[in-house]
N, C-alpha and C positions, 0 to 999 in steps of 0.2 A: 576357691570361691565357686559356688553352683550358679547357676544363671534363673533367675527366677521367669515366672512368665510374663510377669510386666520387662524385665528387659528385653525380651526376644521379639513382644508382639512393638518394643520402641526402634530396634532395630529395623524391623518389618517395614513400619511406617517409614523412616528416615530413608530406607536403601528406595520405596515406592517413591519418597520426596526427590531425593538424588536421581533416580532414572528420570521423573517426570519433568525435572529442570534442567536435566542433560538434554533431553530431547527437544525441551522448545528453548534454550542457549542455540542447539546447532540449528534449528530450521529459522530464529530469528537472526544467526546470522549468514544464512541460504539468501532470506529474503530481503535482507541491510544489503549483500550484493548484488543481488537484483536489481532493486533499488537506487543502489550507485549508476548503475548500467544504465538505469532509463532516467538522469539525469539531465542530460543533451536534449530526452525527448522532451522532458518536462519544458525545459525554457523555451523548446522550440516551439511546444501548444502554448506557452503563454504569449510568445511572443507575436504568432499566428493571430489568437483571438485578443490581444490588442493593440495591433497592428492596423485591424478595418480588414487583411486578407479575406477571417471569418467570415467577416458581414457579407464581401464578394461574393465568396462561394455561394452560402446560405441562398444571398437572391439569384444566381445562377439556377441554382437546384431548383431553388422555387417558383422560377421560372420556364423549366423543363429542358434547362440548356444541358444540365449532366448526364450523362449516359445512365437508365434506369438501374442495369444492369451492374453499376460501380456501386463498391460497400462505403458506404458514406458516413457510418455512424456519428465521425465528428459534426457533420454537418446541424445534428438532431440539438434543439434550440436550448436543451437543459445538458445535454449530454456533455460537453468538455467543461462548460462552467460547472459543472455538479464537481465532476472528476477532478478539475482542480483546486475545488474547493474544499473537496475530501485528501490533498493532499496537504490542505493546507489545516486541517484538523489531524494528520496523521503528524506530520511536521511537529505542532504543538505538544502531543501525546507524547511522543518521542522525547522531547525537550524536558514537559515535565517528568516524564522518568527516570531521564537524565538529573536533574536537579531532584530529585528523591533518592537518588543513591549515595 
C-alpha cells in the first residue's frame, strides 16, 4: 500500500495535535499541583478577609501605622477580593470541564 499525500500531511497534523496536548496535559498538571499546594493559603486569605482581620489591617495602613517600607499588596482594597474571586471563576471553569468530559 503507498501512502498518498493526504495521509502523510493527516499524520502531520494528528502527531502537531498529540505534541500540542501532551504539552498542555503536563503543564496543567504542573499547575493542578501548584494549586493543591496553595490551598492552605487560599482558606487562610479567605478566612483573613472575613474574619474583619482585613478590615484591621487596611485601617492600620490607612492610618499610617504600617511600616511604608512592608509589601502590602493584600492590603490594596480590590486586590484579594479580585484574586478570590478569580479563583472562584477558575474553581467553576474547572468544574465545568470536568463535567464536559
Amino acid at each position: 500500500m503507498a501512502l498518498n499525500e493526504y495521509t502523510i500531511q493527516r499524520i502531520v497534523a494528528m502527531e502537531a495535535a498529540f505534541d500540542r496536548t501532551a504539552l498542555a496535559v503536563q503543564m496543567l498538571e504542573a499547575a493542578l499541583d501548584t494549586y493543591e499546594t496553595v490551598k492552605v493559603d487560599i482558606d487562610r486569605l479567605t478566612d483573613y478577609l472575613e474574619s474583619g482581620a482585613w478590615r484591621e489591617d487596611f485601617e492600620a495602613d490607612e492610618a499610617g501605622l504600617v511600616p511604608g517600607d512592608l509589601k502590602r499588596g493584600v492590603l490594596s482594597e480590590d486586590g484579594l477580593y479580585n484574586l478570590l474571586a478569580d479563583i472562584v471563576r477558575v474553581n467553576e471553569h474547572l468544574q465545568e470541564l470536568v463535567d464536559e468530559a
